[in-house]
C-alpha positions in Angstrom: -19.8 -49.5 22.5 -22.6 -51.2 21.1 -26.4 -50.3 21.1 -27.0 -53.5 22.5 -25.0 -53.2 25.5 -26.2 -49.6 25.8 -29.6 -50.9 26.1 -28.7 -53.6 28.6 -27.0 -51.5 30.7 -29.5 -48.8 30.9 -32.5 -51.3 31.8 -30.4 -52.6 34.8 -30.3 -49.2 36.2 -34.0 -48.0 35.2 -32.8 -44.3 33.2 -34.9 -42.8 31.2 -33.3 -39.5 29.8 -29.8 -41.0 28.6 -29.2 -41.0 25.4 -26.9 -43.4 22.9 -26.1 -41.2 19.5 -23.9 -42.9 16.9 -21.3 -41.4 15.2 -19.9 -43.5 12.6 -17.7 -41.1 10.4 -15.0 -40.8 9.0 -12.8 -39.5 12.3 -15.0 -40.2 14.3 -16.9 -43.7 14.9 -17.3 -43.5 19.1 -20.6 -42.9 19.8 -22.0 -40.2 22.7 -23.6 -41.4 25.3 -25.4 -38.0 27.5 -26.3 -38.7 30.7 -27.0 -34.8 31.2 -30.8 -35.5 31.4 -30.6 -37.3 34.0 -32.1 -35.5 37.4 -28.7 -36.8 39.0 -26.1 -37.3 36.3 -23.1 -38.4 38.2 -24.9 -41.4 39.8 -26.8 -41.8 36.5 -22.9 -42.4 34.8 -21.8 -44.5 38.1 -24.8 -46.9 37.7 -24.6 -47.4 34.1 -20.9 -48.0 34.3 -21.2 -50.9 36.9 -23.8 -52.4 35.2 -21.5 -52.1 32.0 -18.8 -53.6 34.0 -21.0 -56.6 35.3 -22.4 -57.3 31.3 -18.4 -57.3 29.7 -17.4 -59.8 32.9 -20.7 -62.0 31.8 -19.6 -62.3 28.7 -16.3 -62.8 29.0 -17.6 -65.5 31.8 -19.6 -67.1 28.7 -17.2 -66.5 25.6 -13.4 -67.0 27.4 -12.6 -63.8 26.2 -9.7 -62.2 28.1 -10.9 -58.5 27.6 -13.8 -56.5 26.4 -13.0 -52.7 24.9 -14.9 -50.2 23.8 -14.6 -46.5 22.8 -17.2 -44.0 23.6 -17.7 -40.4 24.8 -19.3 -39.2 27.9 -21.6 -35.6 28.2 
């Protein structure tokens, strides 16, 4: 997942405490996103992954792109 859509995606839902590491190795090149900071980290995660969900379908709206993937991990 990108930084960029990481930032985007946390503006939309106001957090504060969750965090984007990178982790571009040679096994390993998802980064982590932690949500554990959060005071509620399961609506924290369910925010951020609708507004994720609303930014891929704009840009596929805008580019014709037929799918958006990413890889990332979750704490």
């Amino acid at each position: 997942m990108p930084k960029s859509l990481f930032d985007a995606a946390i503006a939309r839902c106001h957090l504060q405490r969750t965090t984007y590491t990178s982790r571009n190795g040679w096994f390993l090149d998802e980064p982590l996103v932690d949500f554990s900071a959060e005071p509620n980290r399961d609506l924290a995660q369910q925010c951020f992954d609708k507004a994720r969900e609303e930014l891929d379908a704009a840009y596929m709206a805008k580019t014709g792109a037929a799918h958006v993937g990413y890889i990332w991990e979750v704490r």
